[in-house]
Phi, psi and omega in degrees: 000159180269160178230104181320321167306331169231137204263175172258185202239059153005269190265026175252108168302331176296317193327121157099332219245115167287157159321310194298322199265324174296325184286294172314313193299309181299333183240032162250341181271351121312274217095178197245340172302265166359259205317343206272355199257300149335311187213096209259108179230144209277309202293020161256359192257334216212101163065055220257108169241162138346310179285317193269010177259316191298336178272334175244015159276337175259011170228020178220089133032253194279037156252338185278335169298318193291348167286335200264309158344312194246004133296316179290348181258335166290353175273325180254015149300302205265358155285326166259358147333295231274337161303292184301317178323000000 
């Protein structure tokens, strides 16, 4: 059954999409020089791992906005990549 308290999300390109899959999908198509240049957040400048960026992104607001931002402008770079292709 659905449950009203969470409607669905249709049109939300993030619906579904984990943090851990939003970080990978950026730093394998970026790097980590790139995105910290892109998305100027310290855990991408300094000794930049997965674990420890997914740890201070869940527990800091506005860095998973600024993360989730610039995963919406690669979703729509590489949606219009794959047009001009």
């Amino acid at each position: 059954m659905d449950d009203p308290a969470k409607p669905a999300q249709p049109k939300n390109p993030l619906h579904g999409i984990t943090l851990a899959a939003m970080l990978t999908e950026l730093v394998e198509a970026y790097g980590w020089e790139e995105l910290s240049l892109q998305v100027r957040i310290a855990c991408f400048t300094n000794e930049p791992s997965v674990a420890s960026s997914l740890k201070f992104l869940r527990r800091t607001p506005w860095a998973r906005e600024k993360l989730e931002s610039f995963y919406l402008f690669h979703l729509r770079q590489r949606k219009r990549g794959e047009r001009s292709g």
